[in-house]
C-alpha positions, -999 to +999 in steps of 0.1 A: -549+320-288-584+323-277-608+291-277-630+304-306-600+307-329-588+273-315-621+262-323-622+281-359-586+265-367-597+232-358-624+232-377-609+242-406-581+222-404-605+193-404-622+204-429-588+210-453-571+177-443-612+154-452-610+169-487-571+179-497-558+148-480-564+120-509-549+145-532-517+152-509-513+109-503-515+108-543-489+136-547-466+121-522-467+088-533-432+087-554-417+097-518-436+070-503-433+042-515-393+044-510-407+045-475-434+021-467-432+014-434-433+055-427-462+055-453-484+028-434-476+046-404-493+078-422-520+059-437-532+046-398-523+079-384-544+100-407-572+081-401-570+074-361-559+111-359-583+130-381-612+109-362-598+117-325-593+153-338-629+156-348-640+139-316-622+172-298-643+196-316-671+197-292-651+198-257-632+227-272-664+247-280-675+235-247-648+262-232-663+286-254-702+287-250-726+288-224-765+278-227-789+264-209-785+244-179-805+206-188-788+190-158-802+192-118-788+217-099-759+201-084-753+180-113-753+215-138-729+226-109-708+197-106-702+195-145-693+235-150-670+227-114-652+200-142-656+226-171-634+254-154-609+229-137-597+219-175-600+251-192-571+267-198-583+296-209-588+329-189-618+339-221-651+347-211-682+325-230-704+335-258-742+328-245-762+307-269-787+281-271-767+253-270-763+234-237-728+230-226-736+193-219-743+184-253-711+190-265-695+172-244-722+141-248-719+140-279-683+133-287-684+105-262-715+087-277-701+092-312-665+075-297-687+049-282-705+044-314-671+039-331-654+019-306-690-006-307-691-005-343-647-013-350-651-041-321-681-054-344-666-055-377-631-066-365-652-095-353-666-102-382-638-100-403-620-125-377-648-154-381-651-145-419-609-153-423-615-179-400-641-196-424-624-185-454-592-201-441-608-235-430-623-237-468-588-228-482-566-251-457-592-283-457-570-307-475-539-286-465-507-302-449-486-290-427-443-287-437-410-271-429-400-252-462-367-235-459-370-227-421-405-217-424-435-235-408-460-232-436-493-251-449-491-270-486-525-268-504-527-294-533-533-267-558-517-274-590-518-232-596-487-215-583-500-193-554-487-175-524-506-160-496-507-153-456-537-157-435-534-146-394-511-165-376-539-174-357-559-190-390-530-209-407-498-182-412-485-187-444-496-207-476-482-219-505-499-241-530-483-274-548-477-252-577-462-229-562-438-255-548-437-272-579-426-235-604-406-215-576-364-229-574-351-225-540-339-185-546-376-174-555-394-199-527-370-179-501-381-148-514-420-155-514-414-168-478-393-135-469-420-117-481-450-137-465-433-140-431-430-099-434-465-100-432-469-117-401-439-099-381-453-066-390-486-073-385-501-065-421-529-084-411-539-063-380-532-027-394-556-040-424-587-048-402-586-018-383-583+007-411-607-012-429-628-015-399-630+020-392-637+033-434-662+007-425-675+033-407-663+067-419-667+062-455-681+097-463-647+109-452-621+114-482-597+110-461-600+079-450-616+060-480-582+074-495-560+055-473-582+027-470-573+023-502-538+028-507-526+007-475-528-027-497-502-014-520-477-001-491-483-036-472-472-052-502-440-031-507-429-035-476-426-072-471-415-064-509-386-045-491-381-073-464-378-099-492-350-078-510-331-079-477-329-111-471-326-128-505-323-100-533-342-084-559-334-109-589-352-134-569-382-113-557-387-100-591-381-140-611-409-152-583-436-122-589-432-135-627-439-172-622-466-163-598-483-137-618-491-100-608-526-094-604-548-068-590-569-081-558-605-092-570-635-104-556-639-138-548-601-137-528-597-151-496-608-128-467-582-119-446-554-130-465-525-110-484-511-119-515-475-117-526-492-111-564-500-073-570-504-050-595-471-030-605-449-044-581-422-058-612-417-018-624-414-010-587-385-034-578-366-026-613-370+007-612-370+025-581-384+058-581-355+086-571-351+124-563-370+143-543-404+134-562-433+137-538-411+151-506-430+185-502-466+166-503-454+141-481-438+167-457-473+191-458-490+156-449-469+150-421-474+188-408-511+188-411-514+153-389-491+170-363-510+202-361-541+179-356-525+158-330-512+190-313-546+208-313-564+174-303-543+170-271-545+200-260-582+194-258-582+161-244-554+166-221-567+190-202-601+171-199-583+139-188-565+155-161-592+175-148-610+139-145-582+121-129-577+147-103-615+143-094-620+181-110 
């Protein structure tokens, strides 16, 4: 395969996954859900691979045009020297205006751009849980409750929720404590503590960090906002394990499903969520969703595969000094 058609493919692919994706995550969500874990997994990888896909765009043209020299001599020199040693294509260039260098600039001030602006708004979502979590946790004291170290709001509403470990781990509130028997207080726990050994917190601020940023792609607004629901079945799914589904389902009654709304803690997961009860009774089945879910997990692999074969080639030419 010649670079251009590379390039052509690429760009096309790109182009299909931005726009068709949301559909194919909607289409494959009765397959999904019986497999959170894999579907966060998808949901982060179709937004870190689609981006560093793009980002390969212009080093791949790069091995397909020639323009201008905008570089000294020896620098113009030096940087075709790095060009050749990474191509792996024996394909002549197509002449055009554009320099050679910008194509390669480019990519690495957008990454820069991205890397600056997720380091930013990770940040700010850390000191926003971290104040959020100090107003929440004021008059909160600290317990043992069935094994688990947790923090006791006197709340008289029944509530369940997990901030960071790093801002206070899991909460319950006096009500909570007060409505929940022993069965359904292990299973809120199972399910909190889920959160925190997975990391539920973590994946959450960087895909929110990063549609933070790319929010005119599709793509990623789409998973942006189907991860919540996954998170949630999946320490759903950890809960059942450990304690069973009568109790998971009895607790999500007392406690009340509820969509998230404004005005909820930042950086903290409820166990409360909207149509987790028909999830838990009845468990989608067949082979619902499996083609959508497979064509998604095709398309990231041909990105991946495309991607680093561009960047590979690139890194290595760089580490052996060209």
């Amino acid at each position: 395969m010649t670079p251009g058609l590379l390039a052509g493919v690429l760009a096309v692919a790109l182009v299909a996954a931005a726009f068709l994706g949301p559909w194919l995550l909607r289409s494959a969500a009765p397959a999904l859900v019986r497999t959170p874990r894999l579907a966060i997994g998808l949901l982060l990888g179709s937004v870190v691979v689609w981006l560093g896909t793009a980002l390969a765009l212009g080093p791949l043209l790069a091995w397909v045009v020639s323009g201008p020299d905008v570089l000294p001599a020896r620098a113009a020199q030096a940087c075709q020297q790095c060009l050749d040693a990474a191509n792996p294509f024996a394909a002549g260039t197509v002449d055009t205006g554009i320099p050679v260098v910008l194509l390669l600039v480019l990519p690495v001030l957008v990454a820069a751009a991205v890397s600056v602006g997720l380091v930013r708004e990770c940040r700010r979502r850390q000191v926003e849980s971290r104040r959020t979590a100090g107003q929440v946790l004021a008059q909160a004291t600290a317990r043992r409750v069935l094994g688990h170290q947790v923090l006791v709001v006197p709340d008289a509403r029944a509530f369940a929720l997990s901030f960071p470990a790093r801002d206070g781990g899991i909460v319950l509130s006096d009500g909570a404590l007060a409505r929940l028997d022993r069965e359904e207080l292990a299973a809120v726990l199972a399910h909190e503590q889920a959160h925190l050994s997975q990391h539920h917190h973590l994946i959450t601020a960087l895909v929110s960090s990063l549609a933070r940023q790319l929010r005119w792609v599709p793509l990623v607004v789409a998973a942006h906002e189907a991860l919540p629901h996954y998170l949630e079945i999946a320490a759903d799914n950890r809960a059942r394990e450990r304690v069973g589904t009568t109790a998971l389902v009895s607790a999500l009654v007392r406690l009340g499903e509820r969509p998230a709304r404004a005005g909820d803690p930042v950086g903290a997961l409820h166990i409360a969520g909207p149509e987790r009860i028909q999830h838990l009774v009845l468990p989608g089945s067949g082979s619902a969703g499996a083609l959508p879910m497979l064509a998604v997990v095709t398309h990231l692999l041909v990105l991946a595969v495309i991607g680093a074969a561009v960047h590979l080639p690139y890194a290595l030419a760089a580490l052996n000094g060209c």
